[in-house]
N, CA, C and O atoms as a GROMACS GRO file, in nm:
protein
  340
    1UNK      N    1  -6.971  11.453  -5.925
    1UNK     CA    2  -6.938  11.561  -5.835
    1UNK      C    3  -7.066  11.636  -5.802
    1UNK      O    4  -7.114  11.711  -5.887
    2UNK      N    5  -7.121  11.623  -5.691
    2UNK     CA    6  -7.215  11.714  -5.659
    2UNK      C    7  -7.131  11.810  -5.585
    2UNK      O    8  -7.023  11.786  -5.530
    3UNK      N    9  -7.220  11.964  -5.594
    3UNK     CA   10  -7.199  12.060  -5.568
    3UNK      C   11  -7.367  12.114  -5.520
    3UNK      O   12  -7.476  12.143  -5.570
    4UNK      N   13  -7.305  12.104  -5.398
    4UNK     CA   14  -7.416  12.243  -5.287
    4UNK      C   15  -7.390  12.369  -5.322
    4UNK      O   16  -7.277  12.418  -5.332
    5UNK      N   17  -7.533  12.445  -5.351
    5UNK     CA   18  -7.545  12.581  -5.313
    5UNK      C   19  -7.506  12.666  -5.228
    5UNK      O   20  -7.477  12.782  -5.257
    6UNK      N   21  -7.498  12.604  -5.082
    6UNK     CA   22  -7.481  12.669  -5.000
    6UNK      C   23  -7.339  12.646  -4.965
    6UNK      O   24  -7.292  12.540  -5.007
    7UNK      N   25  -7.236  12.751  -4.873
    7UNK     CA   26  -7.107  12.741  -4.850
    7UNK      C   27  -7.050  12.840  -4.968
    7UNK      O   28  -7.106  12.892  -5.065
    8UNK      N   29  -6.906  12.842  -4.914
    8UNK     CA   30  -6.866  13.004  -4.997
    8UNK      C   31  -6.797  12.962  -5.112
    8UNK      O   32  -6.737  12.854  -5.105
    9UNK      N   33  -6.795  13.042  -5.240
    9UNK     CA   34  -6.704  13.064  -5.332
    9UNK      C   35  -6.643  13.144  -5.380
    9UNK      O   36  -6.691  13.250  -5.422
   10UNK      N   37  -6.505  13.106  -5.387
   10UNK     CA   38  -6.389  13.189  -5.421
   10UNK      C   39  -6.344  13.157  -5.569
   10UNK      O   40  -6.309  13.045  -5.606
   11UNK      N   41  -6.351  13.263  -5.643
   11UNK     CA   42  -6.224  13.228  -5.803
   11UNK      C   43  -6.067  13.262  -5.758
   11UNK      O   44  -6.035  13.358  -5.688
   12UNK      N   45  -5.975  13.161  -5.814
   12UNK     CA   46  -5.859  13.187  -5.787
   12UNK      C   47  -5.794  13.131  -5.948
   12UNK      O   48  -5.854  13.095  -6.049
   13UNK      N   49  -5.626  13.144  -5.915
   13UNK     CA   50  -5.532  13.047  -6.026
   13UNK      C   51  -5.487  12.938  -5.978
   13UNK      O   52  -5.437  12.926  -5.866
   14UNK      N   53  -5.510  12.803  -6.110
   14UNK     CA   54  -5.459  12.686  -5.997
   14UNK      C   55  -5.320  12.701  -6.101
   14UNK      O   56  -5.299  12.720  -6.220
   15UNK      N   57  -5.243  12.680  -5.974
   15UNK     CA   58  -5.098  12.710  -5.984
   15UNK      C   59  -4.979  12.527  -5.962
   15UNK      O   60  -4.868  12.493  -6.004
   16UNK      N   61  -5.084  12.460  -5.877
   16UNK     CA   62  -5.011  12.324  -5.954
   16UNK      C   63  -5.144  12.187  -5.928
   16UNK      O   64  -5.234  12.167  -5.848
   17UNK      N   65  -5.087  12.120  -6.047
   17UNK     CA   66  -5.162  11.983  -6.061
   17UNK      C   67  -5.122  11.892  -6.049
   17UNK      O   68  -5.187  11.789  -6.069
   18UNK      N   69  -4.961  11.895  -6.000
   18UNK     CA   70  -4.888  11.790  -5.953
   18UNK      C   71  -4.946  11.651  -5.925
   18UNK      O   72  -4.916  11.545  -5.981
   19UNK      N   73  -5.064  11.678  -5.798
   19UNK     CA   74  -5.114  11.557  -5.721
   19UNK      C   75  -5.243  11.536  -5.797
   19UNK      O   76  -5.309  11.615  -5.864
   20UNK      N   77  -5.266  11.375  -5.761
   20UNK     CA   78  -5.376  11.308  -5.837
   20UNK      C   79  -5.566  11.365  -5.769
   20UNK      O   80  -5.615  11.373  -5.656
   21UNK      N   81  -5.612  11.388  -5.890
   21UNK     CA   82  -5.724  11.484  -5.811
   21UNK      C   83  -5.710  11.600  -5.720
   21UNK      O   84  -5.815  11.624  -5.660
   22UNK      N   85  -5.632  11.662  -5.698
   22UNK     CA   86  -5.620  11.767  -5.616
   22UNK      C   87  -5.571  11.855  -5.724
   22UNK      O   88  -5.518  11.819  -5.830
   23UNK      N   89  -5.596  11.980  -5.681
   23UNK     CA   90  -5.507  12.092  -5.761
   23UNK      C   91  -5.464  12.233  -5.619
   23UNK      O   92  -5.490  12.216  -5.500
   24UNK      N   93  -5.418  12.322  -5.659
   24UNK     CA   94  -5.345  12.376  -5.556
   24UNK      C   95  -5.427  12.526  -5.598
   24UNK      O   96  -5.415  12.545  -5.719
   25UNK      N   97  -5.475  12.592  -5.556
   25UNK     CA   98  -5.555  12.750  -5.622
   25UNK      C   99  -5.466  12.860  -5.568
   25UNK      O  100  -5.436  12.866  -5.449
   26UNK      N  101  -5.434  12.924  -5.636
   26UNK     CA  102  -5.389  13.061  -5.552
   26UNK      C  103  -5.467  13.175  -5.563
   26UNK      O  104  -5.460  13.221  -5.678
   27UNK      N  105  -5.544  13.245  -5.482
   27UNK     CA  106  -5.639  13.349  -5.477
   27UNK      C  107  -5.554  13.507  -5.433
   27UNK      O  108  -5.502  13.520  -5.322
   28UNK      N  109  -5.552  13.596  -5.517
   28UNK     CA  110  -5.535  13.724  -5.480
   28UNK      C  111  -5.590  13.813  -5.415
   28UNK      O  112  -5.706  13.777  -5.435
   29UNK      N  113  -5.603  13.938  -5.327
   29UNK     CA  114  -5.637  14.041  -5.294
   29UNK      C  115  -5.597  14.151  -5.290
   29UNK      O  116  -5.474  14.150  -5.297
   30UNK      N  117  -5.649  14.280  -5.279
   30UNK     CA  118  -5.580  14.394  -5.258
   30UNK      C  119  -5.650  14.465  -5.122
   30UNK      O  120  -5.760  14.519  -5.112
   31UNK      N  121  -5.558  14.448  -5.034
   31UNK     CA  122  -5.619  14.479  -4.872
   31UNK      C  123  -5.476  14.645  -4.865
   31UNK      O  124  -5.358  14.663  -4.896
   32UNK      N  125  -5.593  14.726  -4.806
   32UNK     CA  126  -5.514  14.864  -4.783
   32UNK      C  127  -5.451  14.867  -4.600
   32UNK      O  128  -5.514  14.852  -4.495
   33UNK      N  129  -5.321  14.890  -4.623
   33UNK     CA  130  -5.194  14.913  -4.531
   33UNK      C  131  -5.311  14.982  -4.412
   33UNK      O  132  -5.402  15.059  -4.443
   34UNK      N  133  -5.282  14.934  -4.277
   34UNK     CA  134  -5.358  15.011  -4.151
   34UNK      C  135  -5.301  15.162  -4.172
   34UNK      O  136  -5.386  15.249  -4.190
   35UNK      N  137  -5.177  15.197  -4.171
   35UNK     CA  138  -5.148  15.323  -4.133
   35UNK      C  139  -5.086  15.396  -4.236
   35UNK      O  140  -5.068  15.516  -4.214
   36UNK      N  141  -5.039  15.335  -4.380
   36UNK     CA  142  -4.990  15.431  -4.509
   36UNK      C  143  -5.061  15.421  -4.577
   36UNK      O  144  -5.040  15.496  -4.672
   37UNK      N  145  -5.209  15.320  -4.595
   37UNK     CA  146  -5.315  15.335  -4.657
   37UNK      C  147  -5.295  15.313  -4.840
   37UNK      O  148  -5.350  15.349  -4.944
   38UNK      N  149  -5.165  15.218  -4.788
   38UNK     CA  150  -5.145  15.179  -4.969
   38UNK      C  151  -5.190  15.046  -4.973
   38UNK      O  152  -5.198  14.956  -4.888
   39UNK      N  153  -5.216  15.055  -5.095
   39UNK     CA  154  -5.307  14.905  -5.160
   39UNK      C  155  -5.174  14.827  -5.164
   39UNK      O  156  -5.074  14.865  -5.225
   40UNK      N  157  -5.188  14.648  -5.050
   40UNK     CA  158  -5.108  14.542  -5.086
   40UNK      C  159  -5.153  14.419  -5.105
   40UNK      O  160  -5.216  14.341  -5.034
   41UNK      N  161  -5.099  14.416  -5.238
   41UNK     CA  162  -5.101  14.239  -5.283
   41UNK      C  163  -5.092  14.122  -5.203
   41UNK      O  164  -4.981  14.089  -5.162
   42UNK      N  165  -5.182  14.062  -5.178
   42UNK     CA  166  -5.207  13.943  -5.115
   42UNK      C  167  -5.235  13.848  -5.137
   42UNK      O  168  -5.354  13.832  -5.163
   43UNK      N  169  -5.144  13.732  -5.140
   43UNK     CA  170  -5.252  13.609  -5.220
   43UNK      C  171  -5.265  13.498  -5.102
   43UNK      O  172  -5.174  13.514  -5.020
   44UNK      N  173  -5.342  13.402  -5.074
   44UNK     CA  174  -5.362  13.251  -5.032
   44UNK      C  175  -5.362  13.160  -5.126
   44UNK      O  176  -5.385  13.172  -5.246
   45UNK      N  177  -5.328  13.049  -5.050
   45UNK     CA  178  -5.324  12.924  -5.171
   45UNK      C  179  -5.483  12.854  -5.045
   45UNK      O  180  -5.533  12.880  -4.936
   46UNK      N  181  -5.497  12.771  -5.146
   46UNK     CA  182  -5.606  12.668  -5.084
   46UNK      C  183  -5.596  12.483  -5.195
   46UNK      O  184  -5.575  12.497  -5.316
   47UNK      N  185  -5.605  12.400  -5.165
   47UNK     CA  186  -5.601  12.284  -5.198
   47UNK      C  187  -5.750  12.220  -5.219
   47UNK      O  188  -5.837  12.196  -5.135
   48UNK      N  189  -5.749  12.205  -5.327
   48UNK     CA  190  -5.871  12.183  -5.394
   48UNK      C  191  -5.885  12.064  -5.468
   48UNK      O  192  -5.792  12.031  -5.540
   49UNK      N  193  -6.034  11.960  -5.459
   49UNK     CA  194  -6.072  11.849  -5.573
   49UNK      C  195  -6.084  11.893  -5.648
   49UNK      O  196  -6.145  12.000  -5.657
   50UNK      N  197  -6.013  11.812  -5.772
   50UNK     CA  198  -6.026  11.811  -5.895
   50UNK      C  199  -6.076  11.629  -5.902
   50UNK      O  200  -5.990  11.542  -5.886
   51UNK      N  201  -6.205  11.597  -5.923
   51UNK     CA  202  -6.237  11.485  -5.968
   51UNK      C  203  -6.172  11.419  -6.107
   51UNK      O  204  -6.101  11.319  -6.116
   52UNK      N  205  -6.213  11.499  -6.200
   52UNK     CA  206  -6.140  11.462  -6.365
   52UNK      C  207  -6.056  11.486  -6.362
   52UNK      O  208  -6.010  11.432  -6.463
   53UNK      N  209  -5.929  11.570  -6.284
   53UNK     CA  210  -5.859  11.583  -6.320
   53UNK      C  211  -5.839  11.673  -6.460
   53UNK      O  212  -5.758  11.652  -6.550
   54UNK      N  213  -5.918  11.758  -6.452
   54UNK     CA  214  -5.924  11.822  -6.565
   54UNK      C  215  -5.842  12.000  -6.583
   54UNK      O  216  -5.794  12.061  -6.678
   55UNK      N  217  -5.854  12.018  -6.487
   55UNK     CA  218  -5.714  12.144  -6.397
   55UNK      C  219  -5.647  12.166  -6.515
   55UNK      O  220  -5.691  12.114  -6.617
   56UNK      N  221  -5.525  12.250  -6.522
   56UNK     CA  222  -5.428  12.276  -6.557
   56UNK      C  223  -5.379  12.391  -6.511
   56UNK      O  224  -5.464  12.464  -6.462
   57UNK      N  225  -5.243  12.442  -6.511
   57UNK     CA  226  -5.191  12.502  -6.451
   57UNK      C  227  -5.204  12.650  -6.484
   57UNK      O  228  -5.159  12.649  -6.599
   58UNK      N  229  -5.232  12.756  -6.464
   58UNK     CA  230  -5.341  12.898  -6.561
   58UNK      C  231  -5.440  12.885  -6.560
   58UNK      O  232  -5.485  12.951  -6.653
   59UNK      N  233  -5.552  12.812  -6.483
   59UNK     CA  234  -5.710  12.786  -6.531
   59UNK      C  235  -5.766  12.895  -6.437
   59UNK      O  236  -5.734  12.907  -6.318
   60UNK      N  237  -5.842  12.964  -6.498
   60UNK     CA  238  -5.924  13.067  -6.388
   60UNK      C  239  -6.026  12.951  -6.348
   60UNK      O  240  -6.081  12.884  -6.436
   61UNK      N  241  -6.050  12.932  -6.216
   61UNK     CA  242  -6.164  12.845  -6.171
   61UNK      C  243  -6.219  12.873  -6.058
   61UNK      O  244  -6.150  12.942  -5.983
   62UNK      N  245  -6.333  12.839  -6.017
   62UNK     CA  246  -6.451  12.869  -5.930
   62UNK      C  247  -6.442  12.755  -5.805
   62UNK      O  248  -6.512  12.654  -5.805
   63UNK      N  249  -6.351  12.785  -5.705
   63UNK     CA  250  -6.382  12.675  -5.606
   63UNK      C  251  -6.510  12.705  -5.485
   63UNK      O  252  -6.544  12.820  -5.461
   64UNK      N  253  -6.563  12.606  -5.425
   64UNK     CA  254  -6.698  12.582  -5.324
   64UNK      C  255  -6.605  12.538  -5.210
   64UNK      O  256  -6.493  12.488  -5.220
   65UNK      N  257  -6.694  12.574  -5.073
   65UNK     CA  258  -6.618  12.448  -4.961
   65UNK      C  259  -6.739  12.383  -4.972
   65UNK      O  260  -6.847  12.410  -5.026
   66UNK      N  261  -6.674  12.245  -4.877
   66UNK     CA  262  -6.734  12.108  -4.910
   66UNK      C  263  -6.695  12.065  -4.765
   66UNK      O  264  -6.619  12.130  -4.692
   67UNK      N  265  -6.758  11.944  -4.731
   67UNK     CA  266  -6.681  11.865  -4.617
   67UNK      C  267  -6.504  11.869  -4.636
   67UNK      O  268  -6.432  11.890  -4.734
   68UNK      N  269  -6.480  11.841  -4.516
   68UNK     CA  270  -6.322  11.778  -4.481
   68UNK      C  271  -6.321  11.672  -4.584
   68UNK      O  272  -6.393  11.573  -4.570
   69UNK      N  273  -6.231  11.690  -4.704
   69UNK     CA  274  -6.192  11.556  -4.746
   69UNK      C  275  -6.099  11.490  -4.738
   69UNK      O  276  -6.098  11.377  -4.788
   70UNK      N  277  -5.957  11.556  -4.649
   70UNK     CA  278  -5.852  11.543  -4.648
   70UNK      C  279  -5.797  11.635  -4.514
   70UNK      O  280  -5.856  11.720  -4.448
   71UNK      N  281  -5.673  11.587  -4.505
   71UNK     CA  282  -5.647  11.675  -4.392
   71UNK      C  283  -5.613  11.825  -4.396
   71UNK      O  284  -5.619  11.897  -4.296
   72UNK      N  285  -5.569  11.875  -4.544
   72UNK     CA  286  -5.579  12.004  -4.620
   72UNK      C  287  -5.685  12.075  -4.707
   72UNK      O  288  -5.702  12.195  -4.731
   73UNK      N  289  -5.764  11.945  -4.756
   73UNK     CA  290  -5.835  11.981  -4.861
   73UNK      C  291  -6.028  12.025  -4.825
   73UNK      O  292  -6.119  11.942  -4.823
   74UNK      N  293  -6.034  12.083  -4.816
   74UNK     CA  294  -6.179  12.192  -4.783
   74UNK      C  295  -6.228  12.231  -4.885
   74UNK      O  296  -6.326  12.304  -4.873
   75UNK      N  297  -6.174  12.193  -5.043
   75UNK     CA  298  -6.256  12.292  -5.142
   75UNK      C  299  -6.271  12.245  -5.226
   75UNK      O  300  -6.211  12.138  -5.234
   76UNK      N  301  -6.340  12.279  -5.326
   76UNK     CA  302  -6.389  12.178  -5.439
   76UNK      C  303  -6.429  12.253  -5.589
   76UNK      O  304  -6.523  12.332  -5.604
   77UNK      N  305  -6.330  12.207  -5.697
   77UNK     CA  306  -6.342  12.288  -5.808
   77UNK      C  307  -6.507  12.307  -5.878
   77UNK      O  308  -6.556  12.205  -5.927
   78UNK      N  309  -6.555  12.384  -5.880
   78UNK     CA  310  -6.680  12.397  -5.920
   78UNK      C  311  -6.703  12.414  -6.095
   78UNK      O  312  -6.787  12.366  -6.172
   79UNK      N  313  -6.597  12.498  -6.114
   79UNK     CA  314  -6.625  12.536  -6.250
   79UNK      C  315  -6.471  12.583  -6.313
   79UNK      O  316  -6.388  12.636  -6.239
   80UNK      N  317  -6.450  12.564  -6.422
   80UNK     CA  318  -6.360  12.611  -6.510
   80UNK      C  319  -6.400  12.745  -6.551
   80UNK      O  320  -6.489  12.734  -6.635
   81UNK      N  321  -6.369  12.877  -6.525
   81UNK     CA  322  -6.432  12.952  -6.567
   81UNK      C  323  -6.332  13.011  -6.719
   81UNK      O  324  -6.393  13.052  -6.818
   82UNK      N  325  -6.204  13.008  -6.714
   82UNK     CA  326  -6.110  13.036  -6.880
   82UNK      C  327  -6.038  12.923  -6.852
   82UNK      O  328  -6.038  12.849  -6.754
   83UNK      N  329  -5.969  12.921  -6.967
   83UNK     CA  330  -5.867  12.792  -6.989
   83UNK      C  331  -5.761  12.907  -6.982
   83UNK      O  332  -5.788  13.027  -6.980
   84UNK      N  333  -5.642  12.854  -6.978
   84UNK     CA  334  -5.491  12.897  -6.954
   84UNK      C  335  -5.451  12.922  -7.138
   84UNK      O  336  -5.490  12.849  -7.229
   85UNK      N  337  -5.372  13.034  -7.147
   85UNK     CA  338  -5.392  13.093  -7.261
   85UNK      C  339  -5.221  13.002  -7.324
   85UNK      O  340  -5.179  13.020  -7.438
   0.00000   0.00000   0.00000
């Protein structure tokens, strides 16, 4: 697995490992309401390589973008940053 420097990274939760080499990330935010100015929970999912297959479902991890590898998949697990408790 090479991994470029350049291109963005996001930490998220991968939330399934269902599929072979892929894992599924879900990334949170807290973006404030235009006009009541309250903090709301936001998450995206993004579809991510997992080469080893080494994922599991709770893993805090570090995804990169990468080329198109797929017709969903844009991102690429970089790092395990905790294991799932």
């Amino acid at each position: 697995m090479v991994i470029s420097t350049e291109g963005k990274s996001i930490i998220g939760v991968v939330v399934s490992n269902a599929m072979d080499k892929s894992v599924v990330i879900e990334v949170t935010s807290l973006v404030s309401h235009k006009l009541y100015k309250k903090r709301i929970r936001r998450s995206s999912r993004f579809m991510a390589h997992d080469e080893k297959n080494i994922c599991e479902v709770g893993d805090k991890v570090r995804i990169v973008s990468t080329r198109p590898l797929s017709k969903r998949k844009r991102w690429e697990v970089a790092e395990i940053i905790q294991k799932r408790k």
